[in-house]
C-alpha beads as a LAMMPS data file, in Angstrom:
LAMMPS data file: protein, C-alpha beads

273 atoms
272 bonds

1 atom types
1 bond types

-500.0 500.0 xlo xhi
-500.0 500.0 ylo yhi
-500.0 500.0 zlo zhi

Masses

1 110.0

Atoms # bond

1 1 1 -349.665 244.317 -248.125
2 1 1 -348.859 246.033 -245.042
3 1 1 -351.270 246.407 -242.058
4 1 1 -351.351 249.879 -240.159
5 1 1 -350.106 249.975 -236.789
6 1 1 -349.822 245.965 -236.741
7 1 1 -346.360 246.710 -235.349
8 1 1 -347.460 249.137 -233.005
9 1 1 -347.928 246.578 -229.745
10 1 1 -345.574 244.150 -228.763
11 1 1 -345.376 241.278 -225.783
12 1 1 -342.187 241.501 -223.487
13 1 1 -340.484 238.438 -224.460
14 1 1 -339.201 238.702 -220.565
15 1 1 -342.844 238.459 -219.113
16 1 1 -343.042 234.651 -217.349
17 1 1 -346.288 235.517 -216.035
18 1 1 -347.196 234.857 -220.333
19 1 1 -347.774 231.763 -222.335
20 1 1 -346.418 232.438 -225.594
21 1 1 -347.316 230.188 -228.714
22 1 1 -345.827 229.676 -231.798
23 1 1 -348.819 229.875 -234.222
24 1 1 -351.474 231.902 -235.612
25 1 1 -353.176 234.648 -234.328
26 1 1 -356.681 233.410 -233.660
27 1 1 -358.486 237.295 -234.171
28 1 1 -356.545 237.684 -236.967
29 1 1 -357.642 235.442 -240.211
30 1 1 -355.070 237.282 -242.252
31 1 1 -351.465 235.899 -242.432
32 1 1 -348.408 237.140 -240.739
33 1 1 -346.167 239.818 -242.766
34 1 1 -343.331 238.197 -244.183
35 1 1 -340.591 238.889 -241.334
36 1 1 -342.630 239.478 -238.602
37 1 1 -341.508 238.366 -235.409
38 1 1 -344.118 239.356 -233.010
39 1 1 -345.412 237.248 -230.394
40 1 1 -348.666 235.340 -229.872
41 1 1 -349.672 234.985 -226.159
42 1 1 -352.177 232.252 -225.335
43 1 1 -355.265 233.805 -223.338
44 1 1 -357.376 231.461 -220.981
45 1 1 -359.611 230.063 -223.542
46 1 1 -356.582 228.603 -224.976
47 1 1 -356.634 230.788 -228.226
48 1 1 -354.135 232.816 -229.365
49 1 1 -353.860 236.907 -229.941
50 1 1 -351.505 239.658 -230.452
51 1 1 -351.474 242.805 -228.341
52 1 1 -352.985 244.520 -231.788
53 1 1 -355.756 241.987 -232.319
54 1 1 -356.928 241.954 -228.883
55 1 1 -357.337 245.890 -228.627
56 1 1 -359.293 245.998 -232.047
57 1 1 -361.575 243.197 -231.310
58 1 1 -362.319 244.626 -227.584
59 1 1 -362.476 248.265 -228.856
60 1 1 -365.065 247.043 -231.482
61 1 1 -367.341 245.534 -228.900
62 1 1 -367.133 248.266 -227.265
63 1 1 -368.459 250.661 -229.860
64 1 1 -371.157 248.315 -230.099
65 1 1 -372.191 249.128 -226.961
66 1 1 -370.868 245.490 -225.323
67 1 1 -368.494 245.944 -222.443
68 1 1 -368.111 241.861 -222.006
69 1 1 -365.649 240.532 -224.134
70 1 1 -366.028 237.528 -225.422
71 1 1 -363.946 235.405 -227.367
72 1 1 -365.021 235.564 -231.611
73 1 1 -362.612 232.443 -232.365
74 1 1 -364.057 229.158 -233.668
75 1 1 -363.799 226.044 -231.908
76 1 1 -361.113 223.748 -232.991
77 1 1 -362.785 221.568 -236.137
78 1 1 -366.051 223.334 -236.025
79 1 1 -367.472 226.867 -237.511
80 1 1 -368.836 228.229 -233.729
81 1 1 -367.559 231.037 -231.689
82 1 1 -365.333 230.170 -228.331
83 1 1 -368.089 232.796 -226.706
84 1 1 -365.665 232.731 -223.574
85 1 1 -365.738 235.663 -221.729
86 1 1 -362.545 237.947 -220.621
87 1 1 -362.285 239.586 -217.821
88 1 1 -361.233 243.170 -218.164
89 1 1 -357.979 242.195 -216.224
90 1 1 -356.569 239.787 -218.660
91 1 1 -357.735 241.773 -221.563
92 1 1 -355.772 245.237 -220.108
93 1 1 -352.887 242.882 -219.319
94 1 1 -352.467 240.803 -222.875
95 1 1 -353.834 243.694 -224.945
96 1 1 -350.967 245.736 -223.462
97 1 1 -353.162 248.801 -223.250
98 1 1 -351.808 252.571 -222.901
99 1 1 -352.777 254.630 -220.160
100 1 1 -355.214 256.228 -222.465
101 1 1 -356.823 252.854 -223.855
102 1 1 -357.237 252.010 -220.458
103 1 1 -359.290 255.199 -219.598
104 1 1 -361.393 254.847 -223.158
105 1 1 -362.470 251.226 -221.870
106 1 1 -362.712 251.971 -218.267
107 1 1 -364.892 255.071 -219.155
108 1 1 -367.123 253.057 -221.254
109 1 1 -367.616 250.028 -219.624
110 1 1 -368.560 252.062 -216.135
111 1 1 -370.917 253.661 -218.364
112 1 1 -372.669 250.976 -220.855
113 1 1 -372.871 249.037 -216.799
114 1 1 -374.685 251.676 -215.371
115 1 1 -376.854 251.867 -218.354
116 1 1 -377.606 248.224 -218.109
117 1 1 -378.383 247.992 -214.382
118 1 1 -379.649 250.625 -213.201
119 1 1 -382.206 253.445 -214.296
120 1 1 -381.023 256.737 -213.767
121 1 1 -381.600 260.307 -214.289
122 1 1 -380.467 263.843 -213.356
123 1 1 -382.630 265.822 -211.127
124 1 1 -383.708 268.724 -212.422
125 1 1 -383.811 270.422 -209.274
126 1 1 -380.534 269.546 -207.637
127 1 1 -378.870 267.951 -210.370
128 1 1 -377.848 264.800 -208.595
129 1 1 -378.359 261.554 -209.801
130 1 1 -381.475 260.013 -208.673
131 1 1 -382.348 256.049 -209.935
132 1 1 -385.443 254.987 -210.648
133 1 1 -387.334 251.944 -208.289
134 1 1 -390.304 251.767 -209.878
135 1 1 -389.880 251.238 -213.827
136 1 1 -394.092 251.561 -214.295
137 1 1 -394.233 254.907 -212.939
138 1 1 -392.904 258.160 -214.215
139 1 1 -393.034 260.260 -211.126
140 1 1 -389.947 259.620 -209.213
141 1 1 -389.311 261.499 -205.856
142 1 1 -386.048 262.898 -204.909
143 1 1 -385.027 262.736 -201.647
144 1 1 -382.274 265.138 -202.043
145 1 1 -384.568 267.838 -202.622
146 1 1 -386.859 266.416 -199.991
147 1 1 -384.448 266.933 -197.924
148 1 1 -382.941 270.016 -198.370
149 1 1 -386.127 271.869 -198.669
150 1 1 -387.945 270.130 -196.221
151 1 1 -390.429 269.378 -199.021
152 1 1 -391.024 266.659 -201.462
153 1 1 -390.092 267.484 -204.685
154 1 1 -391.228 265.132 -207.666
155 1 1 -390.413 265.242 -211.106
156 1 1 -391.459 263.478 -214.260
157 1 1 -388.832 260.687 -215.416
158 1 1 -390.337 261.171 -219.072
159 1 1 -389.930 264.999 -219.776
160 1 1 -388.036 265.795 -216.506
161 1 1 -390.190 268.574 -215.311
162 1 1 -392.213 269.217 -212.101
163 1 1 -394.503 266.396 -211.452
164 1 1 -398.287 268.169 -212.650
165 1 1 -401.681 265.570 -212.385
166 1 1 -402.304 262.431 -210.516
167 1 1 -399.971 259.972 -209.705
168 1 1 -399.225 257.086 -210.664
169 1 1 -398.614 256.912 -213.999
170 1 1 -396.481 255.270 -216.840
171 1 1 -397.714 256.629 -219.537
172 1 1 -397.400 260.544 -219.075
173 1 1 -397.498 263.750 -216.701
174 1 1 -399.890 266.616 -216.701
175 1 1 -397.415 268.903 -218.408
176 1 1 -397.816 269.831 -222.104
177 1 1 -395.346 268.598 -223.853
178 1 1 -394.441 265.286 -222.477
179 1 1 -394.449 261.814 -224.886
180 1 1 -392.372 259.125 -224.738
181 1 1 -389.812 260.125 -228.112
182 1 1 -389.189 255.983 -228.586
183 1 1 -392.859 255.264 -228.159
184 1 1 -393.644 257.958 -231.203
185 1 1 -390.649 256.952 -232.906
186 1 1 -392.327 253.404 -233.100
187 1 1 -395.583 254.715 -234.812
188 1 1 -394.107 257.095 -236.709
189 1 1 -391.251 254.992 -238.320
190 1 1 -391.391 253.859 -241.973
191 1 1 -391.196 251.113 -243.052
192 1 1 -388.306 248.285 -244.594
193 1 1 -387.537 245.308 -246.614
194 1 1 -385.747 242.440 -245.504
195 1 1 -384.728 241.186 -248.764
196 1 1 -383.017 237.755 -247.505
197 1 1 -386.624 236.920 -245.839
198 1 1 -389.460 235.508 -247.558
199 1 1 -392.130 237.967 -248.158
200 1 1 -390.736 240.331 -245.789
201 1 1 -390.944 243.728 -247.584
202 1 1 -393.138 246.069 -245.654
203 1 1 -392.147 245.800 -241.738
204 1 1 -391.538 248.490 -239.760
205 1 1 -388.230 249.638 -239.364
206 1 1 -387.530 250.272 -236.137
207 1 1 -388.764 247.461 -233.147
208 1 1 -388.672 247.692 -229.429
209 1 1 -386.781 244.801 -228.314
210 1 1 -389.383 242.274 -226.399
211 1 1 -387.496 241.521 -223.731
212 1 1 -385.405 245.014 -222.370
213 1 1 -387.841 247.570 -224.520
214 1 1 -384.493 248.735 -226.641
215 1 1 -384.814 250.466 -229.710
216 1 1 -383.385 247.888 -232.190
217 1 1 -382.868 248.537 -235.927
218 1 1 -382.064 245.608 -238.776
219 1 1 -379.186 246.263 -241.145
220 1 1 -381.204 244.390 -243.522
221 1 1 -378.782 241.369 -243.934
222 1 1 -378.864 237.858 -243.775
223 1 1 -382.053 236.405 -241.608
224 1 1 -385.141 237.984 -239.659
225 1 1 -383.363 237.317 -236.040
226 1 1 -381.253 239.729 -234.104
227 1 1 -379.407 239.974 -231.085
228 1 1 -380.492 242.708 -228.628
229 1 1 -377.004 245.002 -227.907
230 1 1 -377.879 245.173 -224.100
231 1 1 -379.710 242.155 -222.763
232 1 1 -378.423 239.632 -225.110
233 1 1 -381.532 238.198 -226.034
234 1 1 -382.266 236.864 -229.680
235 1 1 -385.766 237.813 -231.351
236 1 1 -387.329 237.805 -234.789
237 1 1 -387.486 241.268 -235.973
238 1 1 -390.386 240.361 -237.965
239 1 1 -392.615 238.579 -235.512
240 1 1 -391.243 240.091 -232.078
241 1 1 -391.045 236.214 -230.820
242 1 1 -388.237 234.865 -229.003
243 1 1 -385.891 233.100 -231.615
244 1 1 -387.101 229.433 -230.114
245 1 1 -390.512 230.123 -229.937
246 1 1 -390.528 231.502 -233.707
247 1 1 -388.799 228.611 -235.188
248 1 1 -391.168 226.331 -233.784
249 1 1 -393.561 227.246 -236.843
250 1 1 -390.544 228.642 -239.658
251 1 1 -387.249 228.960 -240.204
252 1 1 -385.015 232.392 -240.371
253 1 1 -385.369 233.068 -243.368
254 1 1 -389.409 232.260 -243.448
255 1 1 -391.899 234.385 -241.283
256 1 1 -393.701 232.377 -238.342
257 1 1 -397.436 231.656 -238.861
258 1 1 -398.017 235.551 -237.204
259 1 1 -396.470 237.153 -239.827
260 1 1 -395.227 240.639 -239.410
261 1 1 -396.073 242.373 -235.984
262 1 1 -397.639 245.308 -235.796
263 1 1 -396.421 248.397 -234.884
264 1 1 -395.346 248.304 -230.982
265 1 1 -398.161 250.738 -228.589
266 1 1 -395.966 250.194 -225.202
267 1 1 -392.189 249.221 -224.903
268 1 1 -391.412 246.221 -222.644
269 1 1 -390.141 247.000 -219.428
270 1 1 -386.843 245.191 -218.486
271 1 1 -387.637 243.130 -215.543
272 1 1 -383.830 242.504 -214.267
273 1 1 -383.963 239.487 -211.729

Bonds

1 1 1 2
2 1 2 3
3 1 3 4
4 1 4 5
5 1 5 6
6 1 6 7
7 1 7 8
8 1 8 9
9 1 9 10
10 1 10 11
11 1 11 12
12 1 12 13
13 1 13 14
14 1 14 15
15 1 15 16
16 1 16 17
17 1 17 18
18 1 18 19
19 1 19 20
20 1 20 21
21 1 21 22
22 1 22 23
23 1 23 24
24 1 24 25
25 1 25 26
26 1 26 27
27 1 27 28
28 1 28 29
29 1 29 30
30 1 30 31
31 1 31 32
32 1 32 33
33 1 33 34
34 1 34 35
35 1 35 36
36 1 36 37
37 1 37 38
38 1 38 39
39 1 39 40
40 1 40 41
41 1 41 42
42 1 42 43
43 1 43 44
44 1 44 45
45 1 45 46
46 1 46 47
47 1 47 48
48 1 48 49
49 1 49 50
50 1 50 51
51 1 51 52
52 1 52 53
53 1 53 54
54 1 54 55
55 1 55 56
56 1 56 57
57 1 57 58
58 1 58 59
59 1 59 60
60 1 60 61
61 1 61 62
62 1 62 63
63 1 63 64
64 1 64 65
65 1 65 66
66 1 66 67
67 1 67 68
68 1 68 69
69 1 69 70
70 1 70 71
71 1 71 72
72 1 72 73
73 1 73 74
74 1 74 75
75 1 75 76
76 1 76 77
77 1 77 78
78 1 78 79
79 1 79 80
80 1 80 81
81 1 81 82
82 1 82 83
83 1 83 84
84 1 84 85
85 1 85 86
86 1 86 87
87 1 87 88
88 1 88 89
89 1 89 90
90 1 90 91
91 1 91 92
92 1 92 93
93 1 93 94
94 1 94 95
95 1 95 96
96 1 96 97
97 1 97 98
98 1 98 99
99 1 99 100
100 1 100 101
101 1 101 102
102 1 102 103
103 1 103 104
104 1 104 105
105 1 105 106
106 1 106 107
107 1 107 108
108 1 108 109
109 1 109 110
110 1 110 111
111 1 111 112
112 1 112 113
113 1 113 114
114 1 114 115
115 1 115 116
116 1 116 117
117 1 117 118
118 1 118 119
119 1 119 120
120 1 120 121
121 1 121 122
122 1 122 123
123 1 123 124
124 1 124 125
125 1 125 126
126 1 126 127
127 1 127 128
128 1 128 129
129 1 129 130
130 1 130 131
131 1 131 132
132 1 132 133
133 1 133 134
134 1 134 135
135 1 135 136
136 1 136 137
137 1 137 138
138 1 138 139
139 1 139 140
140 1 140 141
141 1 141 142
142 1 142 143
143 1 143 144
144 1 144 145
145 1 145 146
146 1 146 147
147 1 147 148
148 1 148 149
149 1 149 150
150 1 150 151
151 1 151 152
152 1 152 153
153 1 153 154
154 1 154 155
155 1 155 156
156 1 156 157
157 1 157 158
158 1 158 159
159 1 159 160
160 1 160 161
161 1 161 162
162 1 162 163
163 1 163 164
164 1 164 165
165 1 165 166
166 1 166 167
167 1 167 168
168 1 168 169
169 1 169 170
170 1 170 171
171 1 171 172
172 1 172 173
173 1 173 174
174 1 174 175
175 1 175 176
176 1 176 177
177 1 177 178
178 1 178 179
179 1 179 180
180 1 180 181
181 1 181 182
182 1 182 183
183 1 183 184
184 1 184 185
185 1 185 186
186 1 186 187
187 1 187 188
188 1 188 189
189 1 189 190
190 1 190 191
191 1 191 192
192 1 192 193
193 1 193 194
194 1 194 195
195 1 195 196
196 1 196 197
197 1 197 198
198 1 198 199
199 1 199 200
200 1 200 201
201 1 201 202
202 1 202 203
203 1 203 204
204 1 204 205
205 1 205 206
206 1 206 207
207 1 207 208
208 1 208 209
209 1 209 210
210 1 210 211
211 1 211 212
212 1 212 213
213 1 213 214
214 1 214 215
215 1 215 216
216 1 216 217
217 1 217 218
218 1 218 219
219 1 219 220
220 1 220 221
221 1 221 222
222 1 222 223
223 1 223 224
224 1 224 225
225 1 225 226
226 1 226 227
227 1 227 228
228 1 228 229
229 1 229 230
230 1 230 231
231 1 231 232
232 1 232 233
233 1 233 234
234 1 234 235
235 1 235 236
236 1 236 237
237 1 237 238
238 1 238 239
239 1 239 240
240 1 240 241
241 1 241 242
242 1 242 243
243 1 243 244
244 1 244 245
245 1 245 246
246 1 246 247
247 1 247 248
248 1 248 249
249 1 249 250
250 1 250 251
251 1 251 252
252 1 252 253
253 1 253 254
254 1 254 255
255 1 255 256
256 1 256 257
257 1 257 258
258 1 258 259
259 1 259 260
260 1 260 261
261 1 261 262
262 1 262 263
263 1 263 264
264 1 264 265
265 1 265 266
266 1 266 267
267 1 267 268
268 1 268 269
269 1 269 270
270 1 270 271
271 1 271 272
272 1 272 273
């Protein structure tokens, strides 16, 4: 069976600055087409890819909104993930990306960073970016405007309109109008079944996570613990413990002595030391 665009990417056989290795490729479980000749390069955790392999693996974590790339190969003799991490240099170089890969990654990583780190928002006065100091308080100055006008000019981070009633606050403005969407997505979500989890069949179906207040969903496979997509942190879906702290009192596929958490009334604010 023949693998689309396996062939498309190939190592220069000339390039010294490469360790090539004569075995399987590591990202690739599935076995080489009869006659194929392409070469496997060795990257710094010692396991080996194609050009191909590389860019589908990275290209995947990066639709899942990860911009580190880490290694998914097992450890010699054992059945857990390398985990090493890539830089984006050695993955441009041994992925042999085009021109237009390399703006697709570059694009997304700058932005899935910026997400991450810092808290940002467009002014709706002079349209620059203004970030966000205070993550308890919703009515962000902008200095810009200040500035120009000779004025202070605030604006609500929630609903991005002229700041209206006291100040301040995390909760809302004084405008009509304003709610936090992920706070009323929270109470207004249905419910799910996780059908691989003991006794697990009515919890609601969309969580904050605990630790960075993102909106997590389950795919309803396997066991109650997920990993959070930007700060890395595993929880139990069902509980809203840390994964240690929950097994302490169950196992994944059992609920802790809490049971199912109710629904979430505030999202967690990210506290990024």
């Amino acid at each position: 069976m023949s693998r689309p665009g396996q062939n498309e990417k190939r190592f220069d056989p000339r390039d010294t600055t490469l360790k090539f290795v004569n075995r399987p490729d590591d990202l690739d479980p599935m076995p080489p087409e009869e006659g194929d000749q392409g070469l496997r390069a060795e990257m710094s955790c010692g396991h080996a890819v194609t050009p191909q392999s590389l860019t589908g693996w990275c290209r995947s974590l990066l639709d899942q909104g990860q911009y580190k790339f880490k290694c998914p190969a097992l450890k010699d003799g054992t059945v857990q993930q390398c985990g090493a991490v890539w830089s984006y240099q050695e993955v441009r170089r041994l992925a042999v990306l085009t021109p237009e890969e390399m703006q697709h990654f570059e694009e997304n990583m700058g932005r899935l960073a910026a997400a991450e780190y810092c808290d940002f928002k467009t002014c709706p006065g002079c349209k620059t970016y203004v970030e966000r100091s205070d993550l308890t308080n919703l009515c962000v100055e902008c200095l810009v405007c200040a500035e120009d006008n000779d004025d202070e000019f605030q604006f609500c981070w929630q609903c991005s309109k002229p700041w209206k009633g006291p100040a301040p606050r995390s909760d809302r403005c004084g405008n009509d109008g304003c709610i936090n969407h992920d706070l009323e997505l929270l109470r207004t979500c249905k419910t799910t079944a996780l059908p691989q989890v003991q006794g697990v069949d009515a919890c609601p179906s969309i969580r904050a996570c605990p630790t960075c207040g993102q909106r997590v969903e389950h795919d309803k496979t396997g066991c109650k613990n997920i990993i959070c997509p930007r700060c890395q942190v595993e929880f139990c879906f069902v509980c809203l413990k840390l994964t240690p702290e929950c097994l302490q009192t169950s196992s994944y596929f059992i609920p802790c002595s809490d049971g199912v958490a109710p629904r979430q009334t505030s999202i967690p604010v990210w506290r990024r030391n």
